[in-house]
CHARMM-style PDB file with segment names, atoms N, HN, CA, C and O in Angstrom:
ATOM      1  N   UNK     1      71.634 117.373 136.942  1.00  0.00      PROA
ATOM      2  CA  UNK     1      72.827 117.761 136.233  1.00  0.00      PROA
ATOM      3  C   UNK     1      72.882 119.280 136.110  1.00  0.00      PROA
ATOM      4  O   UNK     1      71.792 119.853 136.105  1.00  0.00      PROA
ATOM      5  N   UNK     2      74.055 120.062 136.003  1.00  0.00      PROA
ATOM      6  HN  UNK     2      74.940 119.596 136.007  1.00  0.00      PROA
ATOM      7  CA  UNK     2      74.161 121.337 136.113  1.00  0.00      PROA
ATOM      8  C   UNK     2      74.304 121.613 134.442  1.00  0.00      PROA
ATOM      9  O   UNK     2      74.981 120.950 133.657  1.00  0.00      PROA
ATOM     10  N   UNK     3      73.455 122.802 134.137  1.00  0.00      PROA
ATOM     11  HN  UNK     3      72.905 123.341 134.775  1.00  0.00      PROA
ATOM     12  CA  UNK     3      73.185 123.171 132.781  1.00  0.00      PROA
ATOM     13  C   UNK     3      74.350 123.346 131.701  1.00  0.00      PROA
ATOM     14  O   UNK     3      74.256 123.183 130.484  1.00  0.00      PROA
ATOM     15  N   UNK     4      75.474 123.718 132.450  1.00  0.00      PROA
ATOM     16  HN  UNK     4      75.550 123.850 133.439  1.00  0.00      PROA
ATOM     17  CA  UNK     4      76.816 123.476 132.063  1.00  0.00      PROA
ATOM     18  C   UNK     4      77.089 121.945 131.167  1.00  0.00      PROA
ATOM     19  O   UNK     4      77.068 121.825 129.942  1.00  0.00      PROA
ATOM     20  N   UNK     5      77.293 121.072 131.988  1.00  0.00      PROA
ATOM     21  HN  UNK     5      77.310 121.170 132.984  1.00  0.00      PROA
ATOM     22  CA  UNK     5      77.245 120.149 131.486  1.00  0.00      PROA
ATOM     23  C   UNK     5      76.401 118.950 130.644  1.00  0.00      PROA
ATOM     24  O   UNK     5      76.803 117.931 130.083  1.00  0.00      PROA
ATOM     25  N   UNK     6      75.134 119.492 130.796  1.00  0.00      PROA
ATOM     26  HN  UNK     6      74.808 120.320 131.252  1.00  0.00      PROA
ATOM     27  CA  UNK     6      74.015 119.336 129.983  1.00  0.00      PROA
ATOM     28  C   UNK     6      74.354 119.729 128.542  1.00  0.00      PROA
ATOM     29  O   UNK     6      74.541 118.865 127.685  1.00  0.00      PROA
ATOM     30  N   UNK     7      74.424 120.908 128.307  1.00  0.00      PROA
ATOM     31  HN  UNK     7      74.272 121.610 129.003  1.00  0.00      PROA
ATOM     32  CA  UNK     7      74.773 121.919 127.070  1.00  0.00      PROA
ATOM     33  C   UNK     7      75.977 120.602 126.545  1.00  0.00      PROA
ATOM     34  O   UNK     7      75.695 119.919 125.560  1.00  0.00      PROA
ATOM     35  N   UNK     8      77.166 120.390 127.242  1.00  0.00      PROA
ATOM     36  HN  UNK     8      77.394 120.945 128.042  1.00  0.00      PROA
ATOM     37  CA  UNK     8      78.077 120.080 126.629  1.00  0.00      PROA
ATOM     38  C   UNK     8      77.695 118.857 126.346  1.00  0.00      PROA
ATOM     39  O   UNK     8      78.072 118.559 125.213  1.00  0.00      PROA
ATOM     40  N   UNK     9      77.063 117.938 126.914  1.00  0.00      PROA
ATOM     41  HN  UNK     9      76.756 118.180 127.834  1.00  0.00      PROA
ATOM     42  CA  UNK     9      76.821 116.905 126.686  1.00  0.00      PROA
ATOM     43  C   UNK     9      76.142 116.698 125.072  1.00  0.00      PROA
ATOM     44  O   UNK     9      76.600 115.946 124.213  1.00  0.00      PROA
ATOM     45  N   UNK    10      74.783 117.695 124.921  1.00  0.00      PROA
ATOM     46  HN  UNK    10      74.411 118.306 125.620  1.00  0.00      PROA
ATOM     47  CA  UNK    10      74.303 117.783 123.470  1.00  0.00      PROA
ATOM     48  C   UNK    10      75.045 118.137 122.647  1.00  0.00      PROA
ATOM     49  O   UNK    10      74.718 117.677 121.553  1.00  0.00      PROA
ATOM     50  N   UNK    11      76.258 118.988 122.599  1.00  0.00      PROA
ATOM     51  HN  UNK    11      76.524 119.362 123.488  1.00  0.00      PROA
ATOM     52  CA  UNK    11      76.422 119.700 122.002  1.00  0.00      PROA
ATOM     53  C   UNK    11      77.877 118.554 120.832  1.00  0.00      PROA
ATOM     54  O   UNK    11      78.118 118.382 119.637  1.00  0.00      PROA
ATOM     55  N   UNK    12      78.428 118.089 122.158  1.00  0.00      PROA
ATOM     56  HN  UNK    12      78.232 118.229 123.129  1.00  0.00      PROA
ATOM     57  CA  UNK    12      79.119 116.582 121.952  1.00  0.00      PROA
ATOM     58  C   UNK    12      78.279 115.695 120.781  1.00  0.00      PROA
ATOM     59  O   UNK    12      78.755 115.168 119.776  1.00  0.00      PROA
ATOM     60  N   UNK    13      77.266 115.701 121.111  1.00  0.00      PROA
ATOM     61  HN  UNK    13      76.879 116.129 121.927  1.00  0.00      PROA
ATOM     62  CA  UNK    13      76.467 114.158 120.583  1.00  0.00      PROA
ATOM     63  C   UNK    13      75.693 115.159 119.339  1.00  0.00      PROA
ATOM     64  O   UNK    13      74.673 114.641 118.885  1.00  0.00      PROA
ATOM     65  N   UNK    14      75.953 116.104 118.929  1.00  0.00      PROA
ATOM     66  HN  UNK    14      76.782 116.524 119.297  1.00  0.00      PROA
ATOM     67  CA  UNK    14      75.159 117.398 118.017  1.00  0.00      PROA
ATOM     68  C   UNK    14      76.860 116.906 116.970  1.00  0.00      PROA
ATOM     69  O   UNK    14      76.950 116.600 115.781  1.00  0.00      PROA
ATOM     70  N   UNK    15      77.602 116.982 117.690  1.00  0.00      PROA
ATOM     71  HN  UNK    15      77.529 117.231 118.655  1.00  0.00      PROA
ATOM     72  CA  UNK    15      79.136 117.056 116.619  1.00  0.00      PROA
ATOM     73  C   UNK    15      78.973 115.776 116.276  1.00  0.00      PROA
ATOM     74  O   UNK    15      78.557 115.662 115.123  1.00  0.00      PROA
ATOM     75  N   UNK    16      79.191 114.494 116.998  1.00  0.00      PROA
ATOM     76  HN  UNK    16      79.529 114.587 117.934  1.00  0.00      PROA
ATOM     77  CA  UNK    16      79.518 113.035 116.818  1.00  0.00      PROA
ATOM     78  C   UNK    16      78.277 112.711 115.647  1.00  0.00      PROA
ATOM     79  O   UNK    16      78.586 111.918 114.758  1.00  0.00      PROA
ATOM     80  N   UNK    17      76.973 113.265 115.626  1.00  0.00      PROA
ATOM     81  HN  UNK    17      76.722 113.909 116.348  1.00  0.00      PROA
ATOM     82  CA  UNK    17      76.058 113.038 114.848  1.00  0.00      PROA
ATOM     83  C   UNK    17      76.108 113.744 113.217  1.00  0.00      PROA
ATOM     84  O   UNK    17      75.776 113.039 112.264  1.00  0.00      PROA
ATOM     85  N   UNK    18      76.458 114.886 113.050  1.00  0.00      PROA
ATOM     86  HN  UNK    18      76.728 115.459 113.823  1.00  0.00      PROA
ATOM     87  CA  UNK    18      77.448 115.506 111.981  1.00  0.00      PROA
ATOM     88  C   UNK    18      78.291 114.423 111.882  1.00  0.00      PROA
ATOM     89  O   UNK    18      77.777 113.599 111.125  1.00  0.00      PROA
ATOM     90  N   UNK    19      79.102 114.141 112.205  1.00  0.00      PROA
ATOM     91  HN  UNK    19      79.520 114.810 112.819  1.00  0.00      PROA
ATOM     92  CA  UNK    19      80.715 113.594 112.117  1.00  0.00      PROA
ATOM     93  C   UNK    19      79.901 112.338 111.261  1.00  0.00      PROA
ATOM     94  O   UNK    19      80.420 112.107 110.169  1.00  0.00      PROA
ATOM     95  N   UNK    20      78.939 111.662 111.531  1.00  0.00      PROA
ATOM     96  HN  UNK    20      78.517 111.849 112.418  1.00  0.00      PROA
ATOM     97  CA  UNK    20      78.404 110.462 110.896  1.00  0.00      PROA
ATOM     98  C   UNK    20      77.562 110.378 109.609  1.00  0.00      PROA
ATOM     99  O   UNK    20      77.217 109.292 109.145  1.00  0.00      PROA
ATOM    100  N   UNK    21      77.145 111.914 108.878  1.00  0.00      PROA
ATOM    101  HN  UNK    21      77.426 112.796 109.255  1.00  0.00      PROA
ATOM    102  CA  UNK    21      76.340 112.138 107.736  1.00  0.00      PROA
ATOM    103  C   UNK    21      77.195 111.701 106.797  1.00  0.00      PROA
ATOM    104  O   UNK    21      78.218 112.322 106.506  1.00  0.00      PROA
ATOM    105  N   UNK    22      76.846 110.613 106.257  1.00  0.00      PROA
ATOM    106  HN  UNK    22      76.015 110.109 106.493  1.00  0.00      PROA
ATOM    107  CA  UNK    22      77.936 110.604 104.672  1.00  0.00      PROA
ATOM    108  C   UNK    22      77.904 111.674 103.454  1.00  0.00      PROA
ATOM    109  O   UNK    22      76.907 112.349 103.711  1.00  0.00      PROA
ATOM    110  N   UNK    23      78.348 112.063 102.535  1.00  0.00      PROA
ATOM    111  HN  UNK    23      79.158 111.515 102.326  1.00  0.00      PROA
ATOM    112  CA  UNK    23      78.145 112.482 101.600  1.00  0.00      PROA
ATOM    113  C   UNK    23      79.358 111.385 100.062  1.00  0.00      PROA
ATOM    114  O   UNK    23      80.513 111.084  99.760  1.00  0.00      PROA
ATOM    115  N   UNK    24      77.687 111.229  99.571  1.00  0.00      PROA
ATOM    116  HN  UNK    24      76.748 111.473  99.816  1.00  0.00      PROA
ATOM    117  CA  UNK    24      78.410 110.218  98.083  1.00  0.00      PROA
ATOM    118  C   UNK    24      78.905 110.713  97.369  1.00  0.00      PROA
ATOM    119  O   UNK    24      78.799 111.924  97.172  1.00  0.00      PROA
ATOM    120  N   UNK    25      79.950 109.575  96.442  1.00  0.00      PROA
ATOM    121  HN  UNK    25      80.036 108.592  96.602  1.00  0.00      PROA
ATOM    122  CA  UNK    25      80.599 110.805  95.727  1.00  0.00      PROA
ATOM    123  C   UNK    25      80.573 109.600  94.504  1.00  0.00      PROA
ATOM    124  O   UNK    25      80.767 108.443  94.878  1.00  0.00      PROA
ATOM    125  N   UNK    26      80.372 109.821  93.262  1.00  0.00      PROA
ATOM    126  HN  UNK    26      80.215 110.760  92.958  1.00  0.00      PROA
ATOM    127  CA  UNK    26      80.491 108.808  92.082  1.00  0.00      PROA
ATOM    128  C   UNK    26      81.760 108.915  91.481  1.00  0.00      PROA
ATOM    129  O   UNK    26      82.052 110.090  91.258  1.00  0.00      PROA
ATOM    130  N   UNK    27      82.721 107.995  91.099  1.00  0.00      PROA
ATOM    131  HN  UNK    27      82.483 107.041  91.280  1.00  0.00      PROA
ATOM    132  CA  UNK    27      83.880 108.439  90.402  1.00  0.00      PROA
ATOM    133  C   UNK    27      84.026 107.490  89.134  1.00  0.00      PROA
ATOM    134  O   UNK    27      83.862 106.275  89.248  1.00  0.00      PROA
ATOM    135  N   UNK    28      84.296 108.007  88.094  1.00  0.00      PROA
ATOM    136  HN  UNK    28      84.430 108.994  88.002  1.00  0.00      PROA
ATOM    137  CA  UNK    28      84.510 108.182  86.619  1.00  0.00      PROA
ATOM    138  C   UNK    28      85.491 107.203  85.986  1.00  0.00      PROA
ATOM    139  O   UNK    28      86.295 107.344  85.065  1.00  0.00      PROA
ATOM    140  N   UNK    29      85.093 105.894  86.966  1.00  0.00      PROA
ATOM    141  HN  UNK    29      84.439 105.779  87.714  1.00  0.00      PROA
ATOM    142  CA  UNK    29      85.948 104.711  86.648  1.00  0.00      PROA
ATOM    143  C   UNK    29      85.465 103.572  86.610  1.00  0.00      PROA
ATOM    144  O   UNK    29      86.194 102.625  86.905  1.00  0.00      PROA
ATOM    145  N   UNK    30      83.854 103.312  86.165  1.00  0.00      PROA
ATOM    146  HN  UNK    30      83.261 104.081  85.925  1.00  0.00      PROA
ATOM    147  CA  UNK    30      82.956 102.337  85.887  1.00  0.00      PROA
ATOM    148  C   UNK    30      81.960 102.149  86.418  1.00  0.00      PROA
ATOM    149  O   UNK    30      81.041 101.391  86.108  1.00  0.00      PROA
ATOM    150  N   UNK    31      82.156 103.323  87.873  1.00  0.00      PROA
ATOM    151  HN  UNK    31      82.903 103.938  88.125  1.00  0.00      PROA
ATOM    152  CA  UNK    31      80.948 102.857  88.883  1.00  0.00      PROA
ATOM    153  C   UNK    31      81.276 103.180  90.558  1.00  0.00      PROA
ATOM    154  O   UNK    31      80.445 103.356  91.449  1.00  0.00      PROA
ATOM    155  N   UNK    32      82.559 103.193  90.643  1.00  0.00      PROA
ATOM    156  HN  UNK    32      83.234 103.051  89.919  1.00  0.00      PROA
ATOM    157  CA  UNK    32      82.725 103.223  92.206  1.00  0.00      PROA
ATOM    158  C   UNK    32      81.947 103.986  92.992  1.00  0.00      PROA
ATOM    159  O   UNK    32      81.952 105.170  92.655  1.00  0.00      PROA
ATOM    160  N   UNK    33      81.201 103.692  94.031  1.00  0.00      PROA
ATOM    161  HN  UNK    33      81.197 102.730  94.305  1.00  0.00      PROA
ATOM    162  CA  UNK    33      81.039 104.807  94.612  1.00  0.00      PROA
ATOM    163  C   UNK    33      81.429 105.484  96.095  1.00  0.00      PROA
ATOM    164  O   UNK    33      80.879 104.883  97.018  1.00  0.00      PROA
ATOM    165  N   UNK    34      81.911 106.132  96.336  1.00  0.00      PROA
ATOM    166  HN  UNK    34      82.358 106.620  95.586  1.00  0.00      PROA
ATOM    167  CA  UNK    34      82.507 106.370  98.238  1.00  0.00      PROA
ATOM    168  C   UNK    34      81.243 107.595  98.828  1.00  0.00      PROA
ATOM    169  O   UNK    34      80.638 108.587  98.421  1.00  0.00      PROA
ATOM    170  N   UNK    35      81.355 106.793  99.947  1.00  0.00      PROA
ATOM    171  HN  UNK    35      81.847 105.987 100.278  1.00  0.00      PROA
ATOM    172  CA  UNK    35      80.505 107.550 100.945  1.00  0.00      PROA
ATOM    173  C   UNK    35      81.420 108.003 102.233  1.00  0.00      PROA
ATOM    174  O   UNK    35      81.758 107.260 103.154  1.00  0.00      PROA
ATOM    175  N   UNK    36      81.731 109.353 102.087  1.00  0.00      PROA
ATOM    176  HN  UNK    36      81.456 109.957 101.339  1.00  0.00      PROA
ATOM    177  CA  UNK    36      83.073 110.302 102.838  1.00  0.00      PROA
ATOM    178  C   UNK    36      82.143 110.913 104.037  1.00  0.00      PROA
ATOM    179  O   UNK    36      81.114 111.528 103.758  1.00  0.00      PROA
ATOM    180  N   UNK    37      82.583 110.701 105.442  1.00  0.00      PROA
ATOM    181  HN  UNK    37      83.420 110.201 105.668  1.00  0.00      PROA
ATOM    182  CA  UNK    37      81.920 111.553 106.235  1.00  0.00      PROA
ATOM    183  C   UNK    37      83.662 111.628 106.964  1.00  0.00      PROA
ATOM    184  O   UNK    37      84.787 111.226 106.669  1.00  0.00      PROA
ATOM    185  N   UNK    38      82.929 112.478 108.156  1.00  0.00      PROA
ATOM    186  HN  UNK    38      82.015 112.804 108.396  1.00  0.00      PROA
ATOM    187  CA  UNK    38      84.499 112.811 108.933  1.00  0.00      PROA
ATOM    188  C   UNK    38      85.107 111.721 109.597  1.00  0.00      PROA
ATOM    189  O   UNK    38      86.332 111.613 109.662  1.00  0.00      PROA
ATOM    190  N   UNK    39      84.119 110.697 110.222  1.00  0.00      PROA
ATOM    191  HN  UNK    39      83.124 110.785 110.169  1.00  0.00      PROA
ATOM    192  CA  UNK    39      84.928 110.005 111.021  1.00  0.00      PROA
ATOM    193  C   UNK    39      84.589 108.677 110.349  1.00  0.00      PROA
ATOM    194  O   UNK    39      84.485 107.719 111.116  1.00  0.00      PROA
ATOM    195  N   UNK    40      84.421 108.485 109.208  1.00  0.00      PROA
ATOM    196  HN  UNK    40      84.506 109.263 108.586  1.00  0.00      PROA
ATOM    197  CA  UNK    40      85.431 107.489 108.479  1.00  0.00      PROA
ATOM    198  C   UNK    40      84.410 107.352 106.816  1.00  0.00      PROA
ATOM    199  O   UNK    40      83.306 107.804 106.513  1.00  0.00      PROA
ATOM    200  N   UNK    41      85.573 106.390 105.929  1.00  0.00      PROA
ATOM    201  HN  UNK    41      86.470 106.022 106.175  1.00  0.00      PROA
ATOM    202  CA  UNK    41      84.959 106.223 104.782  1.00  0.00      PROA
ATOM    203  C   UNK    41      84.567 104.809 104.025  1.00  0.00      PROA
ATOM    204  O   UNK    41      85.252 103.787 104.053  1.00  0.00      PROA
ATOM    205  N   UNK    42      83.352 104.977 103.367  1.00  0.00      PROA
ATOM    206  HN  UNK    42      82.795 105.807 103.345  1.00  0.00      PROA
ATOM    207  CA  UNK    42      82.921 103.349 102.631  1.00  0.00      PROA
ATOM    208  C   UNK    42      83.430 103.554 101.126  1.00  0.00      PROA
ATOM    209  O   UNK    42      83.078 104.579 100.543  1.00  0.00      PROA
ATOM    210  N   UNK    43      84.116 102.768 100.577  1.00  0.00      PROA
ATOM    211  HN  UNK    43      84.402 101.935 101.051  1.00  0.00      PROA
ATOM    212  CA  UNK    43      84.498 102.725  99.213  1.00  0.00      PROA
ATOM    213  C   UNK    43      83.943 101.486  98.863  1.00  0.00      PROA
ATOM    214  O   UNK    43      84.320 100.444  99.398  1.00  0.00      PROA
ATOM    215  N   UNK    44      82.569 101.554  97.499  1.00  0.00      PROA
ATOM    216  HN  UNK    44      82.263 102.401  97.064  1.00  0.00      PROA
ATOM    217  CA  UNK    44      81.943 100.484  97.106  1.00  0.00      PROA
ATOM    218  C   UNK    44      82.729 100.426  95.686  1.00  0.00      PROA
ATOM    219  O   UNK    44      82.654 101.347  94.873  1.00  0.00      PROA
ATOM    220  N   UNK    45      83.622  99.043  95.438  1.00  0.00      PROA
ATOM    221  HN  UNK    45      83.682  98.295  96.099  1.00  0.00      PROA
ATOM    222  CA  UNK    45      84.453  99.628  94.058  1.00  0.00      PROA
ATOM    223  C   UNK    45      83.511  98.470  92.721  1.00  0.00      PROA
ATOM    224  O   UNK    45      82.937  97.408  92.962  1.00  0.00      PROA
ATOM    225  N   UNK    46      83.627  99.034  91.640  1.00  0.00      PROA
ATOM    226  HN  UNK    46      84.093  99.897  91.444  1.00  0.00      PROA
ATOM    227  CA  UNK    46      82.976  98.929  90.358  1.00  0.00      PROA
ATOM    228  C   UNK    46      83.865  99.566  89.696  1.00  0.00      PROA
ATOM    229  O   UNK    46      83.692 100.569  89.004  1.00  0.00      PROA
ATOM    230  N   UNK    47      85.062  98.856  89.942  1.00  0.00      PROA
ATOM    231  HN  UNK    47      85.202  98.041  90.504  1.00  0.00      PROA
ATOM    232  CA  UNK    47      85.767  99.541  88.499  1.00  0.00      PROA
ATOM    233  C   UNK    47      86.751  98.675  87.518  1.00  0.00      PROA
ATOM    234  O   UNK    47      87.723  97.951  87.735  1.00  0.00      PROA
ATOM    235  N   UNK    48      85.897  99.174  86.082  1.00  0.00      PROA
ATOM    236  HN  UNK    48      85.108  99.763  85.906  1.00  0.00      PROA
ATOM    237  CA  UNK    48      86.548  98.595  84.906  1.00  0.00      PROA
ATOM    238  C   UNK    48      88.204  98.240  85.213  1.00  0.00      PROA
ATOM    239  O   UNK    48      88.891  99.013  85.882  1.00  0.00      PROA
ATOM    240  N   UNK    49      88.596  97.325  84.797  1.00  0.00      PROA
ATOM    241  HN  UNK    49      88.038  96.697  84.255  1.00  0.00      PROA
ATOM    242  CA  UNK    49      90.018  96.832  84.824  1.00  0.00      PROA
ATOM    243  C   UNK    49      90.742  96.711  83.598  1.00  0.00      PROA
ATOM    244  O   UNK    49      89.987  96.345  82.698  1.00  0.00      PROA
ATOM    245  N   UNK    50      92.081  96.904  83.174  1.00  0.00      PROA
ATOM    246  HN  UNK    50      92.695  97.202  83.906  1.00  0.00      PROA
ATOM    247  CA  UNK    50      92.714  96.840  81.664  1.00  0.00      PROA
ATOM    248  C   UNK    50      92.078  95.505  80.928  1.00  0.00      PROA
ATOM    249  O   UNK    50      91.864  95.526  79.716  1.00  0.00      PROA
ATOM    250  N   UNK    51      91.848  94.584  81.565  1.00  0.00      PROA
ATOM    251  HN  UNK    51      92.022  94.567  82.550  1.00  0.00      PROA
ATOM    252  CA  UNK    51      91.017  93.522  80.853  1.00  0.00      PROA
ATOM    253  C   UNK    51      89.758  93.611  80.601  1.00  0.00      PROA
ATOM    254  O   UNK    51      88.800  93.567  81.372  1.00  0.00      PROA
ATOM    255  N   UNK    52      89.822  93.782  79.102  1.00  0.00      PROA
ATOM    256  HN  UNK    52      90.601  93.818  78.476  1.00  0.00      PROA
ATOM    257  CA  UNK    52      88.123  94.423  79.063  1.00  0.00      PROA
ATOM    258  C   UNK    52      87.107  93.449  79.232  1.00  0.00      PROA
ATOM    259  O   UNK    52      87.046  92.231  79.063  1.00  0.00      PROA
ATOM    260  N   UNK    53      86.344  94.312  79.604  1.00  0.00      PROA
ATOM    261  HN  UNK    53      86.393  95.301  79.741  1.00  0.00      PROA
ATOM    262  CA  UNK    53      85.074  93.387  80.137  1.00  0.00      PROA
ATOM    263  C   UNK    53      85.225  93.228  81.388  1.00  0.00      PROA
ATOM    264  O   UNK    53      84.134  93.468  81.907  1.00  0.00      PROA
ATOM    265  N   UNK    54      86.352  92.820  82.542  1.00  0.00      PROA
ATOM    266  HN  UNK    54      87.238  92.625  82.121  1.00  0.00      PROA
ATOM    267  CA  UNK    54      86.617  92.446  83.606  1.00  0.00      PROA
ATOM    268  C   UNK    54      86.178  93.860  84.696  1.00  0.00      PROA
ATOM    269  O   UNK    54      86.399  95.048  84.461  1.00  0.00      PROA
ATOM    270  N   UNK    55      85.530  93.286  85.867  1.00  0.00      PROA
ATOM    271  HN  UNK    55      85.351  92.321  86.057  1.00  0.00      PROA
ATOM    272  CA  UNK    55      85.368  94.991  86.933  1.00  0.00      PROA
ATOM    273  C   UNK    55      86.330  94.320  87.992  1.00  0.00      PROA
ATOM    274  O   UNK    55      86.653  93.136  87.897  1.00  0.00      PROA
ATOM    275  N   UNK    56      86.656  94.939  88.751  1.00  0.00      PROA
ATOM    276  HN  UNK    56      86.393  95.901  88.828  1.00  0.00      PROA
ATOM    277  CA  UNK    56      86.917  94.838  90.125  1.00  0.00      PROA
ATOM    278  C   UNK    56      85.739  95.067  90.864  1.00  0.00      PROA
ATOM    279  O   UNK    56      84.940  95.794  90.273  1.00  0.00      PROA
ATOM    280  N   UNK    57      85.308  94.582  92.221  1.00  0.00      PROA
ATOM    281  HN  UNK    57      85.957  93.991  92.700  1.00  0.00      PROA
ATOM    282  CA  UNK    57      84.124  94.782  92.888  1.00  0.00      PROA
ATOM    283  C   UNK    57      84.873  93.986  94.264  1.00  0.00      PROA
ATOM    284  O   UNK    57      85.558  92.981  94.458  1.00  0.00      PROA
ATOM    285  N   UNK    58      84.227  95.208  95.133  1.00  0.00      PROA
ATOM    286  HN  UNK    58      83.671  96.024  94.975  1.00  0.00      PROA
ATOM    287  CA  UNK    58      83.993  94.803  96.474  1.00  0.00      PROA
ATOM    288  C   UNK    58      83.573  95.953  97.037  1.00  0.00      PROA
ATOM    289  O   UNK    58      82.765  96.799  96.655  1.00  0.00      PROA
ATOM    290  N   UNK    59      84.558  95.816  98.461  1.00  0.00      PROA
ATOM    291  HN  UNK    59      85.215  95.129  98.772  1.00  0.00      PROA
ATOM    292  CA  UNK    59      84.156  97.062  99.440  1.00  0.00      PROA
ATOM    293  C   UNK    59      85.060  97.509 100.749  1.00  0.00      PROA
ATOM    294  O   UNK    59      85.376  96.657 101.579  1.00  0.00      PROA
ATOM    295  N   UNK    60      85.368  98.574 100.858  1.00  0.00      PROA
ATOM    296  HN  UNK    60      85.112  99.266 100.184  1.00  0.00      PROA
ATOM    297  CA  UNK    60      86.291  98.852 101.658  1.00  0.00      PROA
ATOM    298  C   UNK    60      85.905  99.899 102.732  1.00  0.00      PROA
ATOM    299  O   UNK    60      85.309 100.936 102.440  1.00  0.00      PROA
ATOM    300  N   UNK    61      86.293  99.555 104.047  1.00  0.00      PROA
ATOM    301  HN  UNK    61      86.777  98.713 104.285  1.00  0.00      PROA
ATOM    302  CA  UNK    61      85.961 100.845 105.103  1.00  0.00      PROA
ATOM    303  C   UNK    61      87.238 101.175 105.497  1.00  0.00      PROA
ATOM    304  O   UNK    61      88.194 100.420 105.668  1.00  0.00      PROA
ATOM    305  N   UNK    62      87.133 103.041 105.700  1.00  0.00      PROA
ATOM    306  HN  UNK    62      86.356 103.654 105.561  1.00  0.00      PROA
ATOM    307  CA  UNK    62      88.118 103.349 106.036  1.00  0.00      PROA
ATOM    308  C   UNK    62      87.758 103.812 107.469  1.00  0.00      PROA
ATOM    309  O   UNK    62      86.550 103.787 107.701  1.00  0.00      PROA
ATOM    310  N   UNK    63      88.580 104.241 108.506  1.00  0.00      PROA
ATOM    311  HN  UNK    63      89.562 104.261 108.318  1.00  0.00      PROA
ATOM    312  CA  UNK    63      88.055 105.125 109.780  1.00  0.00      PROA
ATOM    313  C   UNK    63      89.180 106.195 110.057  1.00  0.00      PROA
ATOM    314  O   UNK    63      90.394 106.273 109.864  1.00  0.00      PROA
ATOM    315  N   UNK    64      88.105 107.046 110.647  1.00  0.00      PROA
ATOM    316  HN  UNK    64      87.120 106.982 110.804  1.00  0.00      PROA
ATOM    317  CA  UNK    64      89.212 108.060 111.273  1.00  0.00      PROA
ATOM    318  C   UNK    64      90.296 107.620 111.916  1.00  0.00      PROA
ATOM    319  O   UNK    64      90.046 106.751 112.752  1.00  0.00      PROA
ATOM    320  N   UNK    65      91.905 108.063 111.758  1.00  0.00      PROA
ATOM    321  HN  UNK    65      92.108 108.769 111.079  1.00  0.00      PROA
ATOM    322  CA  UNK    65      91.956 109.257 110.642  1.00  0.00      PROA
ATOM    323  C   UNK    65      93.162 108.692 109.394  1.00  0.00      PROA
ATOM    324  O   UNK    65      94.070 109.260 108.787  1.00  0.00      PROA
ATOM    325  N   UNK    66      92.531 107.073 109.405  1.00  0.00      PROA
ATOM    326  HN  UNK    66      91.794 106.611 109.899  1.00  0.00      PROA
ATOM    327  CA  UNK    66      92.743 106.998 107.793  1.00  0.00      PROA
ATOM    328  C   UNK    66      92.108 107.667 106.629  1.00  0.00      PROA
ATOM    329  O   UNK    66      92.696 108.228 105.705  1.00  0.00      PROA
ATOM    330  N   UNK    67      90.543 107.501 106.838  1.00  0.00      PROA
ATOM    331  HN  UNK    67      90.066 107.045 107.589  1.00  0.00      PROA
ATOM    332  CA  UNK    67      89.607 108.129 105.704  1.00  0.00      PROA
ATOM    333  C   UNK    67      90.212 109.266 105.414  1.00  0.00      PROA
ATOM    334  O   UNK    67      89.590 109.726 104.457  1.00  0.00      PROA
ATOM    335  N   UNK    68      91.231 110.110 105.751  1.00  0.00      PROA
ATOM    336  HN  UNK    68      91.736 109.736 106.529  1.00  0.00      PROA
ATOM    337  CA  UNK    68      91.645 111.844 104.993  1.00  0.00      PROA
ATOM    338  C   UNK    68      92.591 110.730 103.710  1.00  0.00      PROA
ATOM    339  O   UNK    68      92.813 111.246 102.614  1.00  0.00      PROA
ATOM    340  N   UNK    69      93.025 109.429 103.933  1.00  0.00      PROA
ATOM    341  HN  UNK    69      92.845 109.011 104.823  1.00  0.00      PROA
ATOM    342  CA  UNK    69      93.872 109.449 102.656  1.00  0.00      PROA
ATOM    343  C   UNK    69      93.931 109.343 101.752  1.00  0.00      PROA
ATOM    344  O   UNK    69      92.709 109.207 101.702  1.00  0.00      PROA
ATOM    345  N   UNK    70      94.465 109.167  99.885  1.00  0.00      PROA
ATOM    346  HN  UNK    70      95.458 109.277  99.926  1.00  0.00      PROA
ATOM    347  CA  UNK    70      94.188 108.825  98.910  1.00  0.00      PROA
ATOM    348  C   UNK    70      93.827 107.459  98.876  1.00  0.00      PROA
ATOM    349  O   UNK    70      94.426 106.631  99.561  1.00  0.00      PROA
ATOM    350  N   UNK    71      92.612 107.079  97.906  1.00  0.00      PROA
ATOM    351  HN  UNK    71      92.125 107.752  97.349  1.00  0.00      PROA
ATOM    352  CA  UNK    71      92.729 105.670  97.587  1.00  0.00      PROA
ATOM    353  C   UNK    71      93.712 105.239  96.695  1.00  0.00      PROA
ATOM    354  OT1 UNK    71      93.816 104.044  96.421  1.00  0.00      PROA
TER     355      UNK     71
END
């Protein structure tokens, strides 16, 4: 392979591997937690509902390039 395309090849799979680091985020509504990377997002939900006592719970994936939107 010519070094040219070598380079690009890592350099590709150097971004796509970034693109996949999550970073968590806790939000201030009983528990939820989302794990946001670039090319897509996990929303684990735990959150209190107007019926007290009651949570909501599950789990949601988002992917690029839904994950930029509001939940």
């Amino acid at each position: 392979m010519k070094k040219g395309v070598r380079r690009s090849l890592i350099a590709l799979g150097v971004v796509l591997a970034i693109g996949c680091i999550p970073l968590p985020l806790q939000l201030k509504d009983g528990g939820t937690v989302t794990y946001n990377a670039l090319l897509y997002r996990v929303v684990c939900w735990h959150q209190l509902t107007e019926t007290e006592g009651v949570y909501k719970t599950g789990a949601e994936f988002h992917f690029f390039p839904r994950n930029f939107q509001d939940l």
